[in-house]
C-alpha positions in Angstrom: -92.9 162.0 142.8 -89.6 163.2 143.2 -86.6 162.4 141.5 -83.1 162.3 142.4 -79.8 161.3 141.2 -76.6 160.7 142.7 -72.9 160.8 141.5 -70.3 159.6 143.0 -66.9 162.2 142.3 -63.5 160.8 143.6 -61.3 163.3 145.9 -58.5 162.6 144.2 -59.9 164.7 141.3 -60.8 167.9 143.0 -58.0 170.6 143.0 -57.8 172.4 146.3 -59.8 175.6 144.9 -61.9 173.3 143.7 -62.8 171.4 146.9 -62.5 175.1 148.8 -65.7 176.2 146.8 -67.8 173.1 147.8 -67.0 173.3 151.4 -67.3 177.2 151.9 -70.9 178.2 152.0 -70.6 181.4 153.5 -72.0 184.5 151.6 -69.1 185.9 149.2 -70.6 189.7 149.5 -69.3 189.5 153.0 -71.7 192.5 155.0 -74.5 190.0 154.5 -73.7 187.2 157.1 -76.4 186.0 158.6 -79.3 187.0 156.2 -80.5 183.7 155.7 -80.6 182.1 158.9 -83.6 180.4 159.2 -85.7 179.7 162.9 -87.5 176.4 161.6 -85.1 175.4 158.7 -81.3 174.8 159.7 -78.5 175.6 158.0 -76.6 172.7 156.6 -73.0 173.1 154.6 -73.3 170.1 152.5 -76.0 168.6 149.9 -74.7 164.9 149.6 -77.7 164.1 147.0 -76.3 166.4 144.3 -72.7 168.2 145.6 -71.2 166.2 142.8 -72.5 167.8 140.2 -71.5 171.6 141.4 -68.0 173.2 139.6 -66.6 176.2 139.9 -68.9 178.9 137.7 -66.1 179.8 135.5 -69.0 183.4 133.9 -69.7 183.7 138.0 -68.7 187.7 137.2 -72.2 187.4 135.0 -74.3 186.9 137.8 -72.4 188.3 140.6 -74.5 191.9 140.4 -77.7 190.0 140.2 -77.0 188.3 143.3 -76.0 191.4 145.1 -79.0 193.1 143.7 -81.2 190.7 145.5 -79.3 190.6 148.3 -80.1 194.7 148.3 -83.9 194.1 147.8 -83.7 191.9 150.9 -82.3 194.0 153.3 -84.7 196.7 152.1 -87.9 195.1 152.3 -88.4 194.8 148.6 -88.5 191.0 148.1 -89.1 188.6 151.1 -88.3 184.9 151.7 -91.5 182.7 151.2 -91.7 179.0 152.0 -91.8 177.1 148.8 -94.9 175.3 148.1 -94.8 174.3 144.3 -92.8 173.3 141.3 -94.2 175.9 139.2 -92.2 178.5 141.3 -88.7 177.1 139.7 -88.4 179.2 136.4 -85.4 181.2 134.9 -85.0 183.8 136.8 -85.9 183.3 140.4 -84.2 183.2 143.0 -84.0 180.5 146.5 -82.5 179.9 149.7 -81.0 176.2 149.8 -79.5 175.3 152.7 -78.6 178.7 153.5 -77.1 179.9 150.1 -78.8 182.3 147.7 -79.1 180.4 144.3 -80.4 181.8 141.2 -82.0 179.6 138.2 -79.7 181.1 135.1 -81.1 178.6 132.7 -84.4 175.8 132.2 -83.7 173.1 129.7 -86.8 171.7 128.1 -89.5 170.8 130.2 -90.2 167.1 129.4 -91.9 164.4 131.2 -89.6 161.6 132.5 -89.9 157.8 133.1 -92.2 158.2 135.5 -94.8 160.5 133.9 -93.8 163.4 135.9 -92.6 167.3 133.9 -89.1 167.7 134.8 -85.9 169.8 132.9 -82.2 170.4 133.5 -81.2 173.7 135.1 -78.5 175.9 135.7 -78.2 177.0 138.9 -75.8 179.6 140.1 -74.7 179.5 143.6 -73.6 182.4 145.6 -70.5 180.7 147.1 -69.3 180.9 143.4 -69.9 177.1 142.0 -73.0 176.0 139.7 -75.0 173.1 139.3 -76.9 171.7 136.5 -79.2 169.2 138.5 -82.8 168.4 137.5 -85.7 170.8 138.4 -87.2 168.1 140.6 -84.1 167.4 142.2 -84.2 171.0 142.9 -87.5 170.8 144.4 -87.0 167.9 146.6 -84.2 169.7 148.3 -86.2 172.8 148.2 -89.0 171.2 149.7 -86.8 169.7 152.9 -84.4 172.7 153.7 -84.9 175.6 151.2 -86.8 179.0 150.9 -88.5 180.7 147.7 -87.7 184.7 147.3 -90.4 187.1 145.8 -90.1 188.6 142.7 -89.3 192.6 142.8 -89.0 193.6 139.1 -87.9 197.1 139.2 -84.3 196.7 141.3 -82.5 193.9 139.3 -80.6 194.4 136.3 -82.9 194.6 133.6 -81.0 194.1 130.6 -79.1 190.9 132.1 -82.3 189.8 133.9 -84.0 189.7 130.1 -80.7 188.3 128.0 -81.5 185.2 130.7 -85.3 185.0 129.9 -86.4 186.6 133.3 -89.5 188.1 134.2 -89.0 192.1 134.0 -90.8 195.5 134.7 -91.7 195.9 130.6 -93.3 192.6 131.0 -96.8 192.8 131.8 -98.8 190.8 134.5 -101.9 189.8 132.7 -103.9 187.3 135.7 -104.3 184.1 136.9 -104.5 180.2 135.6 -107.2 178.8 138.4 -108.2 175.4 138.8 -111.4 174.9 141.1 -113.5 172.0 142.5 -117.1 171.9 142.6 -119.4 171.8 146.5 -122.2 171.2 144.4 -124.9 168.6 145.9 -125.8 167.7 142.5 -125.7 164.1 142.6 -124.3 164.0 138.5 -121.6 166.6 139.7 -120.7 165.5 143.4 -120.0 161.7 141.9 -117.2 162.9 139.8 -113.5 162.9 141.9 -111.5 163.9 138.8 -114.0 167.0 137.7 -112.5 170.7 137.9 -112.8 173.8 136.8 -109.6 175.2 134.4 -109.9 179.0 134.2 -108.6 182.6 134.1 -108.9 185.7 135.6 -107.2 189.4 135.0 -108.4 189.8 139.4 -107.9 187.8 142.0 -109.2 184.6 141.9 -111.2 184.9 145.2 -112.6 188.3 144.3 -113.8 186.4 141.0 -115.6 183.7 142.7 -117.2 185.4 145.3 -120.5 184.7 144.6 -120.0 181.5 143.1 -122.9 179.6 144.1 -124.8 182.3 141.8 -123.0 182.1 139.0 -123.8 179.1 136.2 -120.6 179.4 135.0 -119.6 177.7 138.5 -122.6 175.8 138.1 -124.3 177.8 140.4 -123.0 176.0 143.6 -119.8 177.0 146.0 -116.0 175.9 144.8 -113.1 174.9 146.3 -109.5 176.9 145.4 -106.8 174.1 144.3 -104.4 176.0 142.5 -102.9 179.1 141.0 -100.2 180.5 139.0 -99.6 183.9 138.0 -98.8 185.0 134.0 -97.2 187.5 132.4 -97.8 188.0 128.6 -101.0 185.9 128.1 -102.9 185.7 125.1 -106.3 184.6 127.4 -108.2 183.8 124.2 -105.0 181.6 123.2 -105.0 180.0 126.6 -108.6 179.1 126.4 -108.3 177.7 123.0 -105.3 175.4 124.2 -107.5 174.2 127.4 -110.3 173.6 125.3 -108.1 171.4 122.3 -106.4 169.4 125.0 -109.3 168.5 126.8 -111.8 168.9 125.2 -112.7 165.3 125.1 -113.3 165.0 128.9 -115.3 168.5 129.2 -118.5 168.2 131.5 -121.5 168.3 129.0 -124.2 169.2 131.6 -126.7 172.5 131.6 -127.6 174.2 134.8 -129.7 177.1 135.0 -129.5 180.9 136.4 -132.1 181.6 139.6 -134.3 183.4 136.2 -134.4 180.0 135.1 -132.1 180.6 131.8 -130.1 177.4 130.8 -126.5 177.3 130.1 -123.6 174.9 129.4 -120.4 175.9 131.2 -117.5 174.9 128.8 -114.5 175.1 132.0 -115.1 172.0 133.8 -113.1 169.1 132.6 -113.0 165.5 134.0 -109.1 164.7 134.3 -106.9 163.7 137.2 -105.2 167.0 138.7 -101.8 165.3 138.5 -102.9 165.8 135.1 -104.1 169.1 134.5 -101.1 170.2 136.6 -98.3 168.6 134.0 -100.9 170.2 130.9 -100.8 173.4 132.9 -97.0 173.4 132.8 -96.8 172.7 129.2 -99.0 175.3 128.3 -96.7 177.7 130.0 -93.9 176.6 128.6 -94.9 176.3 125.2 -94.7 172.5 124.8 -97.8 171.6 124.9 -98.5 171.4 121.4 -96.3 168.1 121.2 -98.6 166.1 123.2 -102.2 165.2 124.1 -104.3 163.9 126.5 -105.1 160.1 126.4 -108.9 160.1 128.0 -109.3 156.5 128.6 -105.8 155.8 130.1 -105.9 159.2 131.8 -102.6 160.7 131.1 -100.5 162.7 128.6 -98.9 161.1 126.0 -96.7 162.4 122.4 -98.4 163.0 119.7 
């Protein structure tokens, strides 16, 4: 699932400021030694799988008060350090601890899928320590996933005007719910015999407040469900998103009626019968605005161009 690449970078190249700025991984802004020390997730100076790749960031002076800004919101309580959990949490923007060192993700290529089906883009990450690397977002991930940290979001302390030049989520942007994906308890034998079946939905409130009382509702046809997975948006057109769910798969949607304890028949139009590998990668385009250049093959299961 993860993909990483290796590239080999002779010493005899590196200029001694040049090889100083690999090796050094203490934090530049000095009073905050220490801050990322982890109990259950050592810090380690090197990162043989990609330290090739990192050069000195020649526009470091760009980023510098961006990184001291979150170093601020950390001391005071106003972003915290997460584990990470999911690719979707790499986005321009946001911020991680890798191996110690605060990096920031300046810049995300286009999201495309690779040779092995998988969504994956170049980035532009900007180290604290002064260097930058322009390594794959899974690469990124993989690392993340061994020895790194995610940092929350705090949208009112960082430079706005450099935080939107760079595509960043900011305070005018607006927080309009959740992307959900759900699984079906239901007994039903024509329901529990599907694996691949889930629900694709959205909320403006929390997703557990809005299925509750699931096992009333036909829209959840009328049985208990299972959270999978969730991603936060910020500017989205829900009747837009819908309409892109329902064009991309709307040849696997679940074509069943199930009726209300009144005895009223409906046909929910949110469950769709597709691996979640799937819906995940269509999930990602559809946030990223690529979705539009592909489609999803039903009878080989998996997205293809268009």
């Amino acid at each position: 699932m993860i993909q990483t690449s290796t590239v080999s970078y002779p010493t005899s190249h590196k200029s001694a400021l040049f090889h100083d700025l690999l090796e050094d991984d203490l934090d530049i802004f000095g009073d905050d030694e220490g801050l990322f020390d982890f109990r259950h997730t050592p810090k380690v100076t090197t990162m043989p799988d990609y330290v090739a790749s990192r050069k000195p960031c020649e526009d470091f002076e760009d980023f510098e008060s961006v990184l001291k800004s979150c170093q601020a919101d950390l001391k005071h309580g106003k972003r915290k350090i997460k584990d990470f959990k999911n690719e979707q949490q790499i986005d321009v923007g946001y911020f991680f601890v890798l191996n110690g060192i605060l990096v920031y993700v300046a810049e995300v290529e286009e999201r495309k899928l690779d040779k092995s089906g998988k969504m994956n883009a170049r980035l532009r990450c900007i180290f604290e320590n002064g260097t930058e690397s322009d390594m794959l977002l899974r690469s990124l991930a993989a690392e993340l996933y061994k020895n790194g940290k995610r940092i929350t979001e705090n949208h009112g302390n960082v430079n706005a005007a450099l935080q939107k030049s760079l595509g960043a989520i900011i305070e005018e942007d607006k927080e309009t719910g959740f992307i959900y994906v759900l699984k079906s308890k239901s007994s039903r034998e024509e329901i529990a015999s599907l694996d691949n079946l889930y629900k694709i939905g959205y909320s403006r409130t929390a997703v557990a407040e809005r299925i509750k009382h699931a096992a009333k509702k036909p829209t959840y046809l009328m049985a208990e469900v299972e959270y999978v997975a969730g991603w936060k948006c910020y500017n989205m057109n829900t009747q837009k998103f819908e309409q892109l769910i329902h064009n991309f798969f709307g040849s696997s949607c679940l074509n069943i009626d199930v009726f209300d304890e009144k005895g009223k028949r409906y046909t929910p139009r949110e469950w769709f019968i597709a691996p979640y590998e799937v819906i995940e990668k269509a999930i990602a385009l559809i946030i990223s605005g690529e979705v539009v250049k592909y489609r999803y093959d039903v009878d080989e299961e998996r997205i293809v161009g268009r």
